[in-house]
N, C-alpha and C positions, 0 to 999 in steps of 0.2 A: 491261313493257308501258307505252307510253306514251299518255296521253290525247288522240284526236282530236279536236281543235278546227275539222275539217272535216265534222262530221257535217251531215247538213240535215235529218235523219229525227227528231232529238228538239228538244221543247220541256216545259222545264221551268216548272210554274205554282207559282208562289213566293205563298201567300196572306197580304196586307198588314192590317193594323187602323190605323186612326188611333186615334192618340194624344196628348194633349195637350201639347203645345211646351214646356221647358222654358226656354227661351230669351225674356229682357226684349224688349220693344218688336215682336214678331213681327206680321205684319199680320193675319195667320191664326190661330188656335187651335192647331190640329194639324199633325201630321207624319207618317208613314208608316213602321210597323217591320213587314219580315217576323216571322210569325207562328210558323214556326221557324226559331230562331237557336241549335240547340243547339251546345255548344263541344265539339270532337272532339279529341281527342290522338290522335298516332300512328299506337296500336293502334282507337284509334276509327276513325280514317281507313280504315284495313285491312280493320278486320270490316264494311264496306259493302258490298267488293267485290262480292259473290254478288250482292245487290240490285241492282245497275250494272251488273250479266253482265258484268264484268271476269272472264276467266278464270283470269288468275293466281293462285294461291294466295293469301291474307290473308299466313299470316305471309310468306313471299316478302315479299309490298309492303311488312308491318311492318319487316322486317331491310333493306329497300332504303332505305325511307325514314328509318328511324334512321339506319345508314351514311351517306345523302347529305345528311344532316342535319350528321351532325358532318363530313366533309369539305366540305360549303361556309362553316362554319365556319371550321375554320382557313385555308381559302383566302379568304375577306374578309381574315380579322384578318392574312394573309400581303400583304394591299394589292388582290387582285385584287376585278374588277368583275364580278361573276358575273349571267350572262343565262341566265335562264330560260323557259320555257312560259308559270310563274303569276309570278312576283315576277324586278325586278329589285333586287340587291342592293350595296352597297357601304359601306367608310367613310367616316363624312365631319368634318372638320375645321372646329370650330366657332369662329367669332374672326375679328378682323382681325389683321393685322399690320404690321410697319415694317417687315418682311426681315431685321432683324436678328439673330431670335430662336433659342435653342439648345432651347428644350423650352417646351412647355404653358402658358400663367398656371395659376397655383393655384386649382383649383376646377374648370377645366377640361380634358372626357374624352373622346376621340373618340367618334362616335354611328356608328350603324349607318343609312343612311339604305335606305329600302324604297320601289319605285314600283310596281304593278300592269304587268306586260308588255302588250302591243298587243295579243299576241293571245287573251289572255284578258277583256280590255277589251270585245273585238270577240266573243268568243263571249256573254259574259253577254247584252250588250245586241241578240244576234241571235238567241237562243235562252230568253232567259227571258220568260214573259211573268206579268205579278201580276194576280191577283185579289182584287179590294179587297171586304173583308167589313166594312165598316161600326166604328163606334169599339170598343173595347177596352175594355171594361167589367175592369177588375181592380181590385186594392186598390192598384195605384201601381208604378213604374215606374221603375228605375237607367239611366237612357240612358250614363253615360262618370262613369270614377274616374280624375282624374288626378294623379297622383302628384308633388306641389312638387317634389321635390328633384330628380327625373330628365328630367320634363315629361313620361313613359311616361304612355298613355291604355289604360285596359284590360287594362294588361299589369303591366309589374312595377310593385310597392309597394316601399317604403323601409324596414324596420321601424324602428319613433322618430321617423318624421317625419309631416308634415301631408299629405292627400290630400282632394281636392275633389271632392263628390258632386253631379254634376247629375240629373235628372229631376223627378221631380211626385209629391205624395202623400208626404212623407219626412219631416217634419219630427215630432221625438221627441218625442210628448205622453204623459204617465199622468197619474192619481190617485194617494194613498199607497200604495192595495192592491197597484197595479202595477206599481211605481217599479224593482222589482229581476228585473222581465222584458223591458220595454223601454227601449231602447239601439238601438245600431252592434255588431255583431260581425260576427266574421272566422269561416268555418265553413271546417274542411278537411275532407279526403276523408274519414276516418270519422266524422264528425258533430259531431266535437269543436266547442265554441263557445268563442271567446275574446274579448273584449269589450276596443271602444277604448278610450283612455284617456283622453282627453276630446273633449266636442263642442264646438269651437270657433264652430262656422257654425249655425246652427239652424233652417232656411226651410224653406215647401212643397218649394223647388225646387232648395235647396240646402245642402248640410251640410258642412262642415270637418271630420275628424278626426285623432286625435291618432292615429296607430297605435299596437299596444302593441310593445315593443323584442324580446316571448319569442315571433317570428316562424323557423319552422323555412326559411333559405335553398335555395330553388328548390321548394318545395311550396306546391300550388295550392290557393288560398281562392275561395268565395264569397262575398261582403259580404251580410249581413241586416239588416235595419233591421223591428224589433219598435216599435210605437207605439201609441198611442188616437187617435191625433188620425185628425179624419175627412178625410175627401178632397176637402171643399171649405174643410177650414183654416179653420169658422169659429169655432172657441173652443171647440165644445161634443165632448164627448169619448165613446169607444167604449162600452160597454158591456165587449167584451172587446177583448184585442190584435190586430192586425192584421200582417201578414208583410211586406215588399219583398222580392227576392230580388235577387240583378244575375244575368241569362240571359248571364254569363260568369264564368270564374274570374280571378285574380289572384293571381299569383306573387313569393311575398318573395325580395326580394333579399339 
């Protein structure tokens, strides 16, 4: 079953918070994040269907959508340009050149380039409407982890390499008592914590780290950031720890 993007009968109320900008020199303070952002896999995707009165079966959709997962797969990495409903996909060839070249410079790997299709461009913004619920009172907020070595945002990490933390509230403060609870760790799907290897970057708004190298490839992490430091960063410090979580995972490469 395919999703229609000619419906007129629904609208979807996405409820917004503002949030505090991580970004130098902004003319505004805040920014706008929907208020659910939860991150679906697959089989996430699937077990909605009931809620959405999609009648198909879950696993039906599960086995559909793995299948067309891994067949557009090999037909990118085969050269073709695959068009879709939600994403358009392709590879893309990063460099200039003189013409005369037999293979790659060294270092460089073709990318997977992704644009949002038209017509789901056209359904979000004719069918969603937000409802703004005033600022966002939390303990601090991962807006984008971008991973040095690949330029991947949100997505895959490097294991050993450097990845840059933006948002607000982040910056790693303790006392002695605390020193060996707050950190940067990596949390995967059973709870396990594993802890960067060092902080390069150290700001309200921005942190560097070092990832550690004993990242298990293609299992997905959440970044935690454990601190004292309070949320207006002014020196003076928690009583107890405080949490950040990133409202995404992040998959080693």
């Amino acid at each position: 079953m395919a999703i229609d993007f000619n419906l007129k009968d629904v609208i979807h109320r996405v409820t917004v918070k503002f949030v505090p900008t991580f970004l130098p020199g902004m003319k505004k303070k805040y920014v706008a994040h929907s208020v659910l952002e939860t991150t679906l896999d697959v089989h996430g995707i699937a077990s909605k269907a009931e809620v959405y009165n999609i009648t198909t079966p879950p696993r039906v959709i599960e086995e559909g959508l793995e299948a067309a997962t891994k067949l557009i797969t090999y037909l990118v990495a085969d050269g073709y340009k695959i068009q879709t409903g939600l994403v358009n996909i392709r590879v893309r060839i990063p460099g200039v050149y003189d013409g005369t070249e037999t293979q790659l410079p060294e270092g460089v790997l073709p990318e997977v380039q992704m644009t949002v299709a038209p017509r789901m461009r056209r359904y979000i913004q004719e069918h969603v409407q937000l409802v703004f619920d005033g600022v966002e009172e939390s303990n601090g907020f991962i807006s984008k982890v971008k991973d040095e070595a690949t330029g991947q945002v949100n997505e895959g990490v490097t294991p050993d390499n450097l990845v840059t933390v933006r948002g607000y509230g982040l910056k790693i403060e303790s006392d002695a008592q605390h020193a060996q609870q707050t950190g940067a760790f990596l949390v995967d799907a059973s709870g396990g914590e594993t802890r960067v290897k060092a902080v390069a970057l150290n700001t309200p708004r921005s942190l560097m780290l070092l990832l550690p190298a004993q990242l298990s490839p293609g299992a997905a992490y959440t970044l935690l950031i454990r601190t004292q430091g309070t949320m207006k960063s002014n020196g003076s410090l928690l009583k107890s720890v405080r949490e950040v979580r990133s409202g995404f995972t992040l998959t080693a490469l």
